[in-house]
C-alpha positions in Angstrom: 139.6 98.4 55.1 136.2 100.4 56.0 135.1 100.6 59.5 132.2 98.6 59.1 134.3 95.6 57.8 136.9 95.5 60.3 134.0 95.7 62.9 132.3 92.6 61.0 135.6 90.6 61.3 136.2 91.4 65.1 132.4 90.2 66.0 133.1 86.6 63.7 136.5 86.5 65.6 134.5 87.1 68.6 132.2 84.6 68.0 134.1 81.7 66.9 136.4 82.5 70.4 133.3 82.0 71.9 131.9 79.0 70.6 135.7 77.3 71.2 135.9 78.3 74.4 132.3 76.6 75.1 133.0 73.2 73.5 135.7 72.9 75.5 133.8 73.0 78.5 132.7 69.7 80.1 129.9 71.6 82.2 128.1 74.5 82.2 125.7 75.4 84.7 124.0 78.5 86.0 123.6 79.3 89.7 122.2 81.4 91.7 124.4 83.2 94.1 123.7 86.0 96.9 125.9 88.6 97.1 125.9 91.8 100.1 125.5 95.3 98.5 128.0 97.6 100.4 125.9 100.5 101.6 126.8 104.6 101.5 127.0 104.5 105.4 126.1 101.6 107.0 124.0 102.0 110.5 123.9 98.3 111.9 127.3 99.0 113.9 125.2 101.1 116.2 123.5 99.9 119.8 120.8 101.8 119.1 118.5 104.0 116.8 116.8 107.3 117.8 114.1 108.7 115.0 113.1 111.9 115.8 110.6 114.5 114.4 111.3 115.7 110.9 110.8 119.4 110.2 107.6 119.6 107.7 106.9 122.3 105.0 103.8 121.1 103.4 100.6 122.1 101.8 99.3 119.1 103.4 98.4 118.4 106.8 101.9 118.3 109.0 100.5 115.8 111.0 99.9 113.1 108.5 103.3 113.4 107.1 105.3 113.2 110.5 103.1 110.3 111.9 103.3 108.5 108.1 107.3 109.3 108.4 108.1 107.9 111.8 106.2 105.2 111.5 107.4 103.6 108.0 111.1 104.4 109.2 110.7 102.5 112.2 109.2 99.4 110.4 111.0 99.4 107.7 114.3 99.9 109.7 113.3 97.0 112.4 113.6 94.3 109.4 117.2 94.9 109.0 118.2 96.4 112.1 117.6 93.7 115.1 118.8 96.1 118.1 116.9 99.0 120.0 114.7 101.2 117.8 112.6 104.2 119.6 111.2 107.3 119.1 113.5 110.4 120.4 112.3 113.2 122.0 110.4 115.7 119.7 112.8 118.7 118.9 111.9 122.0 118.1 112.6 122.2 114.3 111.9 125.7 113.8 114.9 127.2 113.0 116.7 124.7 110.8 120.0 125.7 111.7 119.4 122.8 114.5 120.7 120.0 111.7 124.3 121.6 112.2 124.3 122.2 115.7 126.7 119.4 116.6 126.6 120.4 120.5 123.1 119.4 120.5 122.7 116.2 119.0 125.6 115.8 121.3 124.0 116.3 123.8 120.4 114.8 122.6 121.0 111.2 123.7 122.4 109.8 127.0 123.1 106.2 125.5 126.8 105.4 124.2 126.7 104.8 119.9 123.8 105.9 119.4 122.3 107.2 115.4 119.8 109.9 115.3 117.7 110.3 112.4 115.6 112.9 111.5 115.4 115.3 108.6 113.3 118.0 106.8 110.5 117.1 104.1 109.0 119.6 101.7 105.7 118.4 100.1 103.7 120.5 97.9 100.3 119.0 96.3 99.3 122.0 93.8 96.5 121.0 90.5 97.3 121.2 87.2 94.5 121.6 84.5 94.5 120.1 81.0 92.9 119.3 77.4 93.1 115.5 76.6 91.5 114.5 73.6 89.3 111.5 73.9 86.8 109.8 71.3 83.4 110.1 73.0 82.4 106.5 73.2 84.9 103.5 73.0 83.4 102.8 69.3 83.2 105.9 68.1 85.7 107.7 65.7 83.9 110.9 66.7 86.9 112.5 68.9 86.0 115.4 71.8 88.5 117.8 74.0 88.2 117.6 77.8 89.4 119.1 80.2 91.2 117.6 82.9 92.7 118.0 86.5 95.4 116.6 87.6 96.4 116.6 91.0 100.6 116.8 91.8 102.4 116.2 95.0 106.2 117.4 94.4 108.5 116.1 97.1 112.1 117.1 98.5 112.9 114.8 101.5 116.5 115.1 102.7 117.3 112.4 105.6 120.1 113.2 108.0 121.7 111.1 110.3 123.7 112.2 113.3 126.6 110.2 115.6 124.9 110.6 119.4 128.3 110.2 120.8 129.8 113.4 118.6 126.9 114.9 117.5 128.1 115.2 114.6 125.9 114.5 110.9 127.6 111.0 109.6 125.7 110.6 105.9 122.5 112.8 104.3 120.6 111.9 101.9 117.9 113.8 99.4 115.5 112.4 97.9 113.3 114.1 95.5 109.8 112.7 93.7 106.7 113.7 92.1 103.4 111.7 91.7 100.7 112.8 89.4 97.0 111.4 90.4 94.2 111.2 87.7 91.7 109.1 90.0 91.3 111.4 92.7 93.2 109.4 95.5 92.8 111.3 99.3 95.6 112.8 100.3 96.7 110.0 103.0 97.1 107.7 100.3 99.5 109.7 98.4 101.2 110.3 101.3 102.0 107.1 102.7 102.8 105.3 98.7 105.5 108.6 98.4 106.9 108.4 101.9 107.3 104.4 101.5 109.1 104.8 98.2 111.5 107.4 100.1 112.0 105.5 103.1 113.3 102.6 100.9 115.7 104.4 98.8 117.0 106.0 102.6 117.2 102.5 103.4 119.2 100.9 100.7 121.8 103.3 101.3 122.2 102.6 104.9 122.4 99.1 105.5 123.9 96.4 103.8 121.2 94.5 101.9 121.3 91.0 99.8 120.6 90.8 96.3 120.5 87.5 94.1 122.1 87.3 90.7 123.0 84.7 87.8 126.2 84.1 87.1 127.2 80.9 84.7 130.2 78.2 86.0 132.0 76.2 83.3 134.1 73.3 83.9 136.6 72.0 81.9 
């Protein structure tokens, strides 16, 4: 027997298993049902959250990106985490061997389980030049090549959060995007959309969060 055939005969098994197994239901009903995502770490079990200044590399302004940074990860963080939430002291993030220096983030807080986050983005914007072809009115089959910029913004944001009480780094996370603008969008913009997606993703994998799916009952 081919392949193909015995495949056939397994799906009108399949089916007719099916379509038994349904009549002999008495009910079926679909219902909505929550269900709690288990996160990579979770952070709620802390007293408190410190957020503290990230190290920037950028081709943009620094100062955009850190105030865009601390301040989505504090609003963002507040919906899910109801306890205390404040800005650390800034840090000197110079030399970036400061993310594994467990005796300082050790000694950076004077509050009992407390999480530190912080972390180092990289944002480049650089343009990028090209030929689209495009007719030269909406009617007309007459067809031109233009050239056109494009502006990029490449991003590598890696999040790290720390254990006040050990200092030592508990869960990292890297997170790496690009956005491509046609319209010309200022640079805040840009900023703030690409920072919001990352915070999110950080987010999802540090607290538990609720998701609603369909599942089907059947009684019998």
């Amino acid at each position: 027997m081919g392949k193909e055939k015995r495949l056939r005969i397994s799906l009108i098994i399949l089916s007719l298993l099916t379509l038994l197994f349904l009549s002999s239901c008495t009910e079926t009903r679909m219902q909505r049902v929550v269900v709690k995502a288990r996160p990579a770490f979770n952070i709620l079990p802390f007293n408190e959250i410190q957020i503290t200044k990230f190290k920037i590399i950028s081709t943009i302004d620094n100062k955009i990106i850190e105030n865009e940074m601390l301040k989505t990860l504090k609003e963002e963080i507040s919906i899910f985490f109801k306890k205390k939430i404040k800005l650390g002291d800034p840090i000197n993030t110079s030399d970036e061997s400061i993310f594994t220096n467990t005796f300082f983030w050790r000694e950076y807080v004077r509050t009992e389980n407390t999480a530190i986050i912080t972390g180092i983005v990289r944002i480049k914007k650089e343009a990028r030049s090209q030929i689209e072809t495009v007719r030269d009115t909406p009617l007309s089959l007459k067809k031109k090549n233009v050239l056109k910029t494009l502006k990029l913004i490449n991003s590598n944001i890696t999040f790290f959060v720390y254990n006040g009480d050990t200092g030592k780094r508990v869960y990292k996370y890297r997170f790496n995007y690009k956005i491509t603008d046609e319209s010309g969008e200022a640079d805040n913009v840009l900023v703030s959309r690409l920072i919001s997606i990352a915070v999110d993703r950080f987010i999802n994998r540090i607290v538990p969060r609720e998701h609603i799916v369909y599942r089907y009952f059947f009684n019998f």
